[in-house]
Structures are given as C-alpha cells and as structure tokens.
N, C-alpha and C positions, 0 to 999 in steps of 0.2 A: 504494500500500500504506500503512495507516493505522500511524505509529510507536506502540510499544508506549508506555503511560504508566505512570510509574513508581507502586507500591504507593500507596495513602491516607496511611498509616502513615507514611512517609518523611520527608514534607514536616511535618508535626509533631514528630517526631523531633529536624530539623533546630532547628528554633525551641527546642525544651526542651534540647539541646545547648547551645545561643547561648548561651541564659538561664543556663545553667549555669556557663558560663564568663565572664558577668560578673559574676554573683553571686562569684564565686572571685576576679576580679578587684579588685571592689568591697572584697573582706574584705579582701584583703593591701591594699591604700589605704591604708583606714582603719583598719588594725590597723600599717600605718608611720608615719601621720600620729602617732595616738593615743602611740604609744611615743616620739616621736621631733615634739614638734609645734613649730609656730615660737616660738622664746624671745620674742619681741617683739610690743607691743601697738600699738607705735608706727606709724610709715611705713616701707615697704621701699626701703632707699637701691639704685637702680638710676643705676650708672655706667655708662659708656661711654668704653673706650681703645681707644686705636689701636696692634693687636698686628702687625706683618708688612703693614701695608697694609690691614689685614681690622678694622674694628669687630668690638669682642667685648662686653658686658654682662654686666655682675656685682652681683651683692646683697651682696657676700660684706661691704662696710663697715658692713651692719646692724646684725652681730655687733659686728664689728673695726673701730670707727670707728676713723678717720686710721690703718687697719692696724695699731690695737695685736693685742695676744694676747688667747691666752682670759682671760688672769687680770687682764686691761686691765694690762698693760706695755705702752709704748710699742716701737713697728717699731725696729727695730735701726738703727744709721747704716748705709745703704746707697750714700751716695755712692762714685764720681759720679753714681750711680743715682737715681732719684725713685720715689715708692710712686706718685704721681699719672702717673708716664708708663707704668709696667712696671702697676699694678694689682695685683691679688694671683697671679690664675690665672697668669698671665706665667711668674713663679717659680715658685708654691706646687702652683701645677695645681688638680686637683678641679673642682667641678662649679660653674660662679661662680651659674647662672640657677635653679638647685634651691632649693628653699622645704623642705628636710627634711634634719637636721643630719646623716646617716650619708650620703645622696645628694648631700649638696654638697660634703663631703670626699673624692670619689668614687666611685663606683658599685661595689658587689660585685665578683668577679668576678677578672680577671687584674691587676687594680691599677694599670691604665695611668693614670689620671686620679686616684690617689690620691694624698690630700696629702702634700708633701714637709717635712719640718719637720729645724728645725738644719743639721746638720752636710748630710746628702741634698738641701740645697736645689742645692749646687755642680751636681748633675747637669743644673741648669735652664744652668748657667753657657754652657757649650759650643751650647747651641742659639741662643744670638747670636754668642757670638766666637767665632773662629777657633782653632783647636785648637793652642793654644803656651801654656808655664806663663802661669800665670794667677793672683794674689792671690786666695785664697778656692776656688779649685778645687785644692788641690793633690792631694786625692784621687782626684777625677776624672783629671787628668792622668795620674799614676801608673797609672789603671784602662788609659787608651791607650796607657801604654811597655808594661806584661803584655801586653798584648790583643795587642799584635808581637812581643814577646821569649816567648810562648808558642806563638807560629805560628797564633795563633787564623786570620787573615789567608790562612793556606796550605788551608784549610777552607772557610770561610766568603767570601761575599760582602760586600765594604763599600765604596759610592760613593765616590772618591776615593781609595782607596787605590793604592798604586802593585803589588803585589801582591796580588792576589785572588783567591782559590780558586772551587770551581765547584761544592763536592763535597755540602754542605751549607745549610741555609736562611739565605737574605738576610738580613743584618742591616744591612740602609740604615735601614731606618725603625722597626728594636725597639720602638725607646721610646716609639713611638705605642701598641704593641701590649701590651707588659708591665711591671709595676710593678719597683719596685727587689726585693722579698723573693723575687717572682717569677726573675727574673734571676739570683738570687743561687740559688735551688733549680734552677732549670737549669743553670747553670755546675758547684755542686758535687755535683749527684746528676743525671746527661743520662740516664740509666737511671727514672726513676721512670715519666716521659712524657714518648716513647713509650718502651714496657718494650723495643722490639727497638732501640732507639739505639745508632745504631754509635758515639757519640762519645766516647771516654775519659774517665772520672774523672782529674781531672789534680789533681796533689796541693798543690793551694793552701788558703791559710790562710782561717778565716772572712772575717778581711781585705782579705787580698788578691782574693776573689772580690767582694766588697760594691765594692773601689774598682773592678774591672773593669764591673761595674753598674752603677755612678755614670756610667763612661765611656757605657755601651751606653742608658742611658735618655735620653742626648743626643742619639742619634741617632733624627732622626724626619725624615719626606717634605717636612717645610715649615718648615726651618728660618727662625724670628722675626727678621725685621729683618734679611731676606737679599731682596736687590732682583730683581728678574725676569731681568734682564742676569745676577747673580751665579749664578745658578741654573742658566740656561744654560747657563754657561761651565764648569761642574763642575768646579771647582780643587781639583787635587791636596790631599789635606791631609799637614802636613808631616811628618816624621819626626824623632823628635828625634836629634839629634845625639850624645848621651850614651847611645843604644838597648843600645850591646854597649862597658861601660866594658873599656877595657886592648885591644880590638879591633886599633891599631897594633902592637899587640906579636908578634901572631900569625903564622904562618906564610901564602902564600896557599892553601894547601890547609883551614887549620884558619879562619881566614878566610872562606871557602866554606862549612865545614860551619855556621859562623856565622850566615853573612847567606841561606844556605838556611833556615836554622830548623830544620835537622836534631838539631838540638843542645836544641832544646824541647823534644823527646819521647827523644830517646835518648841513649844513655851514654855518652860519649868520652870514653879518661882521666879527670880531676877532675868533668868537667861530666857532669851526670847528670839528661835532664829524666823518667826513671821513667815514663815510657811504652812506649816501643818496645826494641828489642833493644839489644847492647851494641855497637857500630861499633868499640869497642877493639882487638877482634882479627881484625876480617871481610876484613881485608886476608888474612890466611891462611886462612881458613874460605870464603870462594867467589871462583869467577875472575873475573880482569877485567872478560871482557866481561857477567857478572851482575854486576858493582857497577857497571857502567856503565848498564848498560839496566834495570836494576830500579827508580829514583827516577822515571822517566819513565813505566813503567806495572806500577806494582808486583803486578798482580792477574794481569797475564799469566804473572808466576813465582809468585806464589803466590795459589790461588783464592781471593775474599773478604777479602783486605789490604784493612786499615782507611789504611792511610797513605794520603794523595793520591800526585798524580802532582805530582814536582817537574822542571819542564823546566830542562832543561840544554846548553848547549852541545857540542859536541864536544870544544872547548880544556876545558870545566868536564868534563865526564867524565873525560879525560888525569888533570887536576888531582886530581879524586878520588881514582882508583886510585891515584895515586901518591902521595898522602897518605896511603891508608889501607896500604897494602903495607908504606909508611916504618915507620908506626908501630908494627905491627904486630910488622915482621921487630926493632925495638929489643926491644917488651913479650915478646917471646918469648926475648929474651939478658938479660931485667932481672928482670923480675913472675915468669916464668913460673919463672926456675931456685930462685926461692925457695920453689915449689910444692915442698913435697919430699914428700909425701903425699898419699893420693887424696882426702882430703875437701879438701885446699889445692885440689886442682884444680877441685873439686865448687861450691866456696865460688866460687873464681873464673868460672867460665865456667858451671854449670849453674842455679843454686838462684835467678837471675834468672826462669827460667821456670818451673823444677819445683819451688820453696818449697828452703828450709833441710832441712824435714823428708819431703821426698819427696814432699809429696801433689798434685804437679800446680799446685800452687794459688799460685803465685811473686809478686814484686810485680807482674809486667804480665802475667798468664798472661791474663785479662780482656780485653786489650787485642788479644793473637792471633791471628789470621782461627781457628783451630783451637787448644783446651785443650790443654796438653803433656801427655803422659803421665802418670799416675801411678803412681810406685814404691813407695810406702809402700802395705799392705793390699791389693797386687795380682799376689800372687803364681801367682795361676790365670792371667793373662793370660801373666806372664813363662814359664812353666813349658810352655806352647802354644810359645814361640820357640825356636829353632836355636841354639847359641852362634853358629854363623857368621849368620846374620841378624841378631841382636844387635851382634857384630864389625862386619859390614858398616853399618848404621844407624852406628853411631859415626863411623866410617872416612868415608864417604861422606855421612851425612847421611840427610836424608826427602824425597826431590822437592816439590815445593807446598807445603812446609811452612814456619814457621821454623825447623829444623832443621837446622844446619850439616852440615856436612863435618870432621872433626877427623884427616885424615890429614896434613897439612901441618903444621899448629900442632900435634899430640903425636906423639910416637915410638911405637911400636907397643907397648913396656914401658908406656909410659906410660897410653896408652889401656886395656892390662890392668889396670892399677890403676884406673883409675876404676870399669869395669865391677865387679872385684871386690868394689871401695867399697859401688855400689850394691846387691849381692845381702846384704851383710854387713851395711850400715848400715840398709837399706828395704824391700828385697823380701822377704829369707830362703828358706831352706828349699835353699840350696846352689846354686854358680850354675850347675851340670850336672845339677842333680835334675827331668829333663824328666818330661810326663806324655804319655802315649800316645796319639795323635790318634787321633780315630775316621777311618773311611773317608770319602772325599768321595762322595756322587752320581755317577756315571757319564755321562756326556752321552748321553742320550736318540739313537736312532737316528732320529727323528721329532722336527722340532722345533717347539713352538708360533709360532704368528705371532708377526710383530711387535706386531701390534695385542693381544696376550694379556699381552705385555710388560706394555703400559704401563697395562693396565688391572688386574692386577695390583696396580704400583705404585703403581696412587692406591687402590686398597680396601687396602692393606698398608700403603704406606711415610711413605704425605705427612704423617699425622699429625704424626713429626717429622722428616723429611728434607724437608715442602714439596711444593709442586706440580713445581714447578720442579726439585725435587732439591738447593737450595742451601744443605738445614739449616738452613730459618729457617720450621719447621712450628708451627704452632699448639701442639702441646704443648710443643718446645723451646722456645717463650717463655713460657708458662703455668707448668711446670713445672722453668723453667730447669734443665735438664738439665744435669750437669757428668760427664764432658766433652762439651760441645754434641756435635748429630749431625754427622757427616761431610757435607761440602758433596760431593757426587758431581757435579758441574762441575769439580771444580778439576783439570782435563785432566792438568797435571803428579804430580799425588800416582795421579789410577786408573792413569794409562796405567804408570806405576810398580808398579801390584799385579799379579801373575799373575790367571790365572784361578782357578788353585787356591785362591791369599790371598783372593780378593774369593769363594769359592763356600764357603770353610769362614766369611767371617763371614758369609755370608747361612744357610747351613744353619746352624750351630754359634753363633752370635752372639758376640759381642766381649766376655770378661770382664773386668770392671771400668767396664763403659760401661752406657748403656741399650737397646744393641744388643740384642733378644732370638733363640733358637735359633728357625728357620722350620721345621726339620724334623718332620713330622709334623702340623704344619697346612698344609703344602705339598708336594705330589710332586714326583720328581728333574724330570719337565716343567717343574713352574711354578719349581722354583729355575733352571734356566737358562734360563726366559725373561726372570726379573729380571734374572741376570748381563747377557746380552746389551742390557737396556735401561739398567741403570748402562753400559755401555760406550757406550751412545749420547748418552745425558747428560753424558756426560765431554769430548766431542768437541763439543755442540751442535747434533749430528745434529735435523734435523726430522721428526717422526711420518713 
C-alpha cells in the first residue's frame, strides 16, 4: 500500500516558518548588540582560572582590568584572597565569556548568574568555606541561624542538615537556580508563585529575608574548591551553638518545644512565631493522646494542615503533654482570672484566628488548613444556628478543624459571656433572634447511582471544591475565595456533619461563604446523590 504524501503546501510552509524565525532571531541580535555593543576597540582579554578543579574563561578584565570597577577604582583588598586565583565570576558570578554588557552581568531571567556587587558578594562566601562565622559574611551567616530558628529546615530539604523536612522543594542547590531579589520575593511573598502555595508569609523584616538569601544563594550542586572525597562524604554542616540564646535556662518540656521548632510558627507564652495557633492553653483545649499524635501526622486530625509532621519519641510525647497540661492548668489560675470580661477573653484566646474585629480574617487565619468563621456582617449564617449548636461548637470544639474545645479551660458562665460578646460586639441582631429554616429535601425512595454522584460533582462542584474534592479548584485560587471552599476529604470535620447539616448546605448554600443554594437547579435526586458522594470523598472511598 503506497503511504499517503503529505500536501505540496507543507513543505514550503515549513521553510517560510524557518525563515521566519530567524529573521526574528537575527532582529533581537542585532537590536542587543546595537543597544548594548562592546565598549572596547582594543583586544578581548581572555583569562583562564582554575575554579573547583574545572577551567572556566572570562573576558570580564576587558572592562575591569587588574579587576578595578566601572569607575576604574581599584578591587578592594581581598586578602588572603587573590583577584588572579578566584577571577571575577568566582565571587561576582555573571556571564565571564558574553561579549554584550547586560548578558555578561547575567542573563535575564531568574537572576541566578546575576552580578553580585558590595555588600551580596558574602553570599559567594559560603560556596568555598565551611558554614561557621566568617569575616565578611556576617550576613550571610545570620541568613543560616533564621533559616533554623525559623524551622525553614522542618519544611524544606537541605544537604547536610541534621534535620530535614520532606514536605517542600529542595533547596540543596537554590542558588544555582535563583538570584538574591528573587529569593528575597519568594521568602516574603511564597503566595505570588505558585498562587496555590501552601507556604506561610512569615513575618520577617526586609532584612532579615535579604540575609536569609544571602544564606540560600550559597547553596548550589558544586560547591568551589570542595574536593571529590569532600563531596562524597556529605558532612554535616554545623549548627551554631548560640541557635536558641538562654536555651539552658528552660525547662525540658519548653526545651522541646525549642529544639522542635515549634516555637517558629507558634505562640507559647512570651514566644510568639505568628504562624500557627497559640500552644499556651492547648494543654486544656485537647487531650492527650491529640497533643500526642497530632505533631506526627497533623493532616490525619485535621484535613489539609499546613504544618509538617514532627516525629517524636514516645518519652518526647510524655514530655509534651506534660508541658503543655503544666502550663496551661498555671495560665488558667494566672492570665485567665484576670479575664474579667468577654472581650478579655475574646482578646485572649479568639481574635488570633477570627481578627480583633470579627471578620474571620486574624493574624494567621491564612495560614489554617480552613478560614475561621466570620462574625462580623454575618448574621444570616448565625441566625441559621441553634443556641445549642453554637453552645456545643464552643464547649467541644469543630472536629478537622483548628477549633478547640473550650469546656475545660472556661466554666460554663464563662463560655456564656463570650458567646454573648460575640452576638453584641459582631454578629447583632440578638443572640436568640433565629430565622426559620426552610424544609430539607426528603430522600428520594429511588436513589440515583453512584456513578450520577460523581458526575454531578464535576459539572457542579470542582470549579471550587476541585476534582479531588480538597478545595483547591480552579476558581478558589483564581478568585481567592474567602473563606476558601470546604476540603470534603477532611474525614474528621464531614463525618462530624449530619446528613441534615451537609443537605441544607448543598440545597440552601452557606451564608457568608461562596457556597451557592442548589435548589432549583437540582432535584431532591440529584441533591442526595451529591450528599452520598461528599460522604464518599470524606472516607476516600474509590469510584
């Protein structure tokens, strides 16, 4: 059988394509060269040093002869160092064998080969020496005490560490890949790219994020003037000794919370690292054996927990609970009797999650597997609740949530006053002034397949609940929805709803959310075939 030959037409096509694209190629050339052409009429000074074992060549003394500056100053005193052994690229980076002044300072782009100048040269420091104070890197240094007393470490991968997370992207080799400004836009905005980044805004200084930088563009795959033997042998790097100043003085419980790095992200007494919840009083707020087994796989108590898993001992679990218990059962005969009113309490234990002013929106609400509630301009959702369901959430808590338990740590008067607080100070409108629920749906005496379920759920729900169901759909990151959708995975929070609760927000929608009512684009069929497929989603149930 003779193969078909492809159109006349094609193969011409091809060629005026080609042509096309070097014509475009040809323009941007000579439209870099032309803006950007060599300063020099002379001879192009081509060195050669010996970086790591590896010959490298560089033009760069064309410019910078004997390595002055642009403004022909003389190279800084570098001893014990030589410009003749290091070269320029050594320190400075950039592009040494580029003949075009913007490409030889380094290439567009993510800025990994972009020149270092002044103070940003230190970050060249650490890719020959050994990771201990240093003359000349003192910023850098300080960037690696943050990088551990932040728990970066408990996240993140990094060659040599003695602790190293799993959870998050490698940074062995950053600083092959990104420039310092780059680093620096990652550390204080991890939200920009990617927009779904689980990673917290952590509230460091312009500063303090630039020396953390300084630290991370040190790290790259082939550290200079590290022998073939040293490489192999992957030597720990050190820790400073001064990591957690006054640390002797601590208890071994608080000790613990220390040299976990628990204390990076969350609140304990004085220490406050303004990410995660407050551990002050969690000794009273959940039992044992959850403050035991929650560090270890935080996502099976709560679905979507951003925190890692911090392994633990059996003897460090004991240690725990009974650090956190200790402390607790004191801040509850100390802190808490000076609460004498419900916004004292409000101040103290809630406006960490749900803002000062009610709206959901606290210093770490962000940070949440799930947005907390909002009280303020949401009094259709409150006025839908029970007093007793209200009662009970307090008392007990939210399963899969971070939402405690407050029967322990307040007395029942007390718990009344806060609630009160909230209808008086956020919600209004009286805190018995309920409104009238409509009827739910009846369950179908004939019930749709399973397979109607779920196809359903993807023409309906995934937009933002996901394919998956775990609230992380395409318009929830597009349109950052607050409060994000409900992850319907998170086992502990459905298996916690009735059927009733999960079938009035599928019919009625969630007010105050971007929940909408299904009633009337969907018959009492297709709402409980959705109920039945969130309850499958919850479990992990397979199609």
């Amino acid at each position: 059988m003779n193969q078909l030959s492809p159109p006349r037409w094609v193969t011409p096509l091809y060629i005026a394509a080609l042509a096309a694209a070097l014509a475009v190629l040809g323009t941007i050339l000579f439209m870099g060269i032309s803006r950007n052409p060599w300063p020099l009429d002379g001879d192009i000074a081509d060195v050669t040093i010996n970086l790591g074992g590896t010959p490298v060549r560089e033009h760069c003394t064309s410019c910078h002869p004997e390595g002055s500056t642009a403004t022909g100053s003389p190279h800084p005193d570098i001893a014990p160092h030589e410009t003749a052994e290091l070269g320029c690229t050594g320190c400075h980076l950039g592009e040494g064998m580029a003949l075009d002044l913007v490409v030889s300072h380094g290439l567009p782009g993510n800025g990994a080969r972009a020149i270092l100048k002044k103070k940003d040269i230190q970050a060249s420091c650490y890719r020959c020496h050994p990771l201990q104070p240093l003359a000349g890197a003192e910023k850098a240094w300080n960037g690696y005490r943050l990088y551990l007393q932040k728990g970066c470490d408990s996240c993140h991968p990094l060659a040599g560490l003695q602790q190293s997370g799993r959870y998050a992207p490698d940074l062995t080799a950053v600083g092959d890949h990104l420039g310092i400004d780059q680093l620096v836009t990652a550390i204080r905005e991890p939200g920009r790219e990617p927009v779904n980044s689980t990673m917290p805004r952590y509230p460091l200084s312009k500063r303090q994020a630039r020396n953390i930088a300084l630290f991370l563009k040190s790290r790259t795959a082939r550290p200079l003037f590290q022998t073939p033997l040293a490489q192999l042998q992957k030597k720990s790097l050190l820790q400073p000794d001064d990591l957690f100043p006054g640390s002797e003085q601590l208890s071994p419980g608080q000790a613990l919370l220390q040299r976990k790095r628990c204390i990076a992200c969350h609140r304990y007494n004085r220490d406050d690292g303004r990410i995660g919840p407050d551990l002050s009083y969690s000794g009273l707020l959940r039992t044992g054996t959850y403050l035991a087994d929650f560090p270890g796989d935080p996502t099976a108590l709560i679905g979507g927990a951003r925190m890692p898993a911090i392994r633990l001992t059996a003897a460090e679990q004991r240690l725990l609970v009974t650090e956190l218990r200790q402390n607790a059962d004191r801040l509850q005969q100390t802190r808490l009797t000076k609460a004498v009113e419900g916004r004292d309490l409000y101040m103290l234990l809630c406006q960490r999650c749900h803002a000062a002013d009610g709206n959901g929106l606290g210093p770490i609400a962000a940070n949440l597997a799930q947005m907390p509630r909002a009280f303020a301009n949401n009094r259709n959702f409150f006025a839908g609740k029970s007093d007793k369901e209200l009662q009970q959430s307090l008392a007990q808590g939210i399963p899969g949530t971070s939402m405690p338990g407050f029967a322990r740590l307040l007395s029942p008067e007390r718990r009344e006053m806060l609630l009160d607080l909230l209808f008086k100070a956020f919600i209004g409108g009286g805190r018995y002034a309920k409104r009238r629920l409509p009827e739910l749906p009846p369950k179908p005496e004939f019930a749709l397949p399973a397979a109607a379920g779920q196809q359903l759920f993807q023409q309906y729900c995934i937009r933002c609940h996901g394919r998956s169901g775990t609230g992380r759909g395409p318009d929830a990151a597009r349109l950052r929805l607050q409060p994000s959708p409900r992850n319907l995975t998170n086992t502990g929070y459905i298996v916690s709803r009735s059927d009733n609760q999960l079938l009035r927000a599928i019919t009625y929608g969630v007010p105050g959310t971007a929940m909408p009512p299904w009633l009337g684009e969907l018959d009492e069929q297709q709402i409980w075939a959705l109920l039945r497929e969130v309850r499958r989603l919850s479990v992990g149930e397979q199609p």
